[in-house]
C-alpha positions as CSV (number, residue, x, y, z in Angstrom):
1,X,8.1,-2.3,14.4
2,X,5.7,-3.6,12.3
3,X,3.3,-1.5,10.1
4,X,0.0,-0.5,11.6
5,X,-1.9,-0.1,8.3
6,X,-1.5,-1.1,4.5
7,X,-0.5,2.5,4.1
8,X,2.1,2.2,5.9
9,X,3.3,-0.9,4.8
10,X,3.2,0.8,1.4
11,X,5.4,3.8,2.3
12,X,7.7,1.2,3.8
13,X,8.5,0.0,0.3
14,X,10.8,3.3,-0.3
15,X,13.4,1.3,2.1
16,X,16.4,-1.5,0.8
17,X,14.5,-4.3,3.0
18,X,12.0,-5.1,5.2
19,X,12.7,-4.4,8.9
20,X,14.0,-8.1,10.2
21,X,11.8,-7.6,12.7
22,X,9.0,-8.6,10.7
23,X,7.1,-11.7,10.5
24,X,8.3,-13.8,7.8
25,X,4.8,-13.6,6.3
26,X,4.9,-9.7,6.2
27,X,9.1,-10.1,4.9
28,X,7.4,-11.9,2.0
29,X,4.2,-10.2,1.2
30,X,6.9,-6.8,1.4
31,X,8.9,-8.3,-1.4
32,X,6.7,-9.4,-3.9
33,X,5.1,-5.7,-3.4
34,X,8.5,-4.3,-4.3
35,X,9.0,-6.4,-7.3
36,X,11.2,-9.4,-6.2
37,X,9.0,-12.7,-6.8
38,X,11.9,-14.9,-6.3
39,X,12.4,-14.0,-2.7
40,X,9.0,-13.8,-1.6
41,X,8.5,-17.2,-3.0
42,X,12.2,-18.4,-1.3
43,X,10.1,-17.2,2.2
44,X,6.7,-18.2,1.6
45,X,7.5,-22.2,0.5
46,X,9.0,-22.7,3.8
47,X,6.3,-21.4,5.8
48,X,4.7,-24.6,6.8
49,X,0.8,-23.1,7.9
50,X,-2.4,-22.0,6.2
51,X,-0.6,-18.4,5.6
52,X,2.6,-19.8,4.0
53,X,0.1,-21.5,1.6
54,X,-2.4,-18.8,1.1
55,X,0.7,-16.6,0.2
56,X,2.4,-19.1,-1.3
57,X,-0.8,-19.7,-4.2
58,X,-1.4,-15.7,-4.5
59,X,2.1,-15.7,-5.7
60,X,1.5,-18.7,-8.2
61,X,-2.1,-17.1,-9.6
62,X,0.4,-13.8,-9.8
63,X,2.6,-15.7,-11.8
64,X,0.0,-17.1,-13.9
65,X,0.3,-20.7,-12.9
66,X,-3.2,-21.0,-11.8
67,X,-2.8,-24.8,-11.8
68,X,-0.4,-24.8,-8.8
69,X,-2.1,-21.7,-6.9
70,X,-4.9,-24.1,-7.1
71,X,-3.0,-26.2,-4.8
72,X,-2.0,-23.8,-2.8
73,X,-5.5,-22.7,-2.0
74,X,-6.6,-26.4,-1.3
75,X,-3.5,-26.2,1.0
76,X,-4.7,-22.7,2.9
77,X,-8.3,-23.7,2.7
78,X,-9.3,-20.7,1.0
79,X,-11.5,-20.8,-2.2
80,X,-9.8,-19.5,-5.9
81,X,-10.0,-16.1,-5.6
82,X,-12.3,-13.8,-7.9
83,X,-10.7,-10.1,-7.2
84,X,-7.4,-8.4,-8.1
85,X,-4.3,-9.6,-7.4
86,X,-3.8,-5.8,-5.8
87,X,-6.8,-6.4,-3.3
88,X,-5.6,-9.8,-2.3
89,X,-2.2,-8.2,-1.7
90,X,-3.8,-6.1,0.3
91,X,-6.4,-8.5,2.1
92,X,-3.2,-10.7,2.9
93,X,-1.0,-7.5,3.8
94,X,-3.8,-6.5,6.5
95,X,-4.5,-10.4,7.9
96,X,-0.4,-10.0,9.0
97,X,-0.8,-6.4,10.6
């Protein structure tokens, strides 16, 4: 079952893996919270909507390629964002509960 709060997504981060049950969004957003960029991106390029994309350019401005988050954004419609990567974690983490 998925997590009802970003708290509890949190505390789900002492397992090996997110729950399959998941939606691929929240499998990805769970992996780049526990450290693994490389799989979160593997998920979030083939997600083919406005999420995929919005996750897909918080990854890039994560790893500091603000040039191809910028696409992204375009992509998700969503403007370059001005907070934390840790609240936009979050914002995405809550917008997949």
């Amino acid at each position: 079952m998925a997590p009802k709060t970003y708290q509890e997504f949190q505390e789900s981060l002492s397992e090996p893996s997110p729950p399959s049950s998941w939606s691929l969004p929240l499998q990805s957003l769970w992996f780049d919270a526990k450290g693994n960029w490389e799989a979160s991106h593997d998920i979030a390029q083939d997600l083919h909507s406005s999420m995929g994309s919005w996750i897909h350019a918080y990854l890039h401005r994560k790893e500091g390629d603000e040039w191809n988050a910028g696409y992204w954004y375009r992509q998700a419609g969503r403007p370059f964002p001005k907070h934390s990567l840790e609240d936009e974690l979050q914002q995405l983490v809550e917008e997949n509960l």
